[in-house]
N, C-alpha and C positions, 0 to 999 in steps of 0.2 A: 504494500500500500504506500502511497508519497504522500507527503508532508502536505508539499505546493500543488496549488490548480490553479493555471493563468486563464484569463476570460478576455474577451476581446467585444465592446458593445459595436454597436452599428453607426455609431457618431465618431466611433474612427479610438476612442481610447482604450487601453488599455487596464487590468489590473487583478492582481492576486489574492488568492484567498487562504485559509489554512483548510484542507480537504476534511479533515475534520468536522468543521463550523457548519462546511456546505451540506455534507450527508446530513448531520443531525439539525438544520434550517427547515421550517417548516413555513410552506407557502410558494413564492417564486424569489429568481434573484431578481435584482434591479441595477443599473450602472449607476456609481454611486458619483458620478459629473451629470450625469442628467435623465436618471431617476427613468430612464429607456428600460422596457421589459425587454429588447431584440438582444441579449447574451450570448454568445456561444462562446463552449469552452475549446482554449485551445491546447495547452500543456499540461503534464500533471507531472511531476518532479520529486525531488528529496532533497536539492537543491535549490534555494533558489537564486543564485545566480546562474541555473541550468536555464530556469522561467522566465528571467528578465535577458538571457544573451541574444535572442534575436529584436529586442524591440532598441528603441533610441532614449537610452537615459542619461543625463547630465548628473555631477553634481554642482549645485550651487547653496553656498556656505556653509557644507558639511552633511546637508542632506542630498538625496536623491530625487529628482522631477525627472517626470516623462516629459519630451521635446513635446 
């Protein structure tokens, strides 16, 4: 079983969950930029710098932002 499940909404963002949370969530997901039910998953990891290496991430002042 992996840790990470990346998701990718229809407004084009990106982002991660813990697979964990997902299974035991009850209801639907939602894109947590703009609250869009169109989801789909698309990696699921133990890593997750496995989950973030194909998207485009910066840091800026010590955090991480997706471009």
């Amino acid at each position: 079983m992996s840790i990470y499940t990346s998701f990718k909404c229809k407004c084009g963002r990106e982002f991660v969950l813990l697979s964990e949370e997902v299974q035991s969530m009850k209801g639907y997901l939602v894109c947590p930029y703009c609250s869009g039910r169109g989801v789909k998953k698309e990696k699921a990891t133990n890593s997750l710098k496995e989950c973030m290496s194909a998207r485009a991430y910066i840091r800026v002042n010590g955090y991480l932002r997706q471009k």
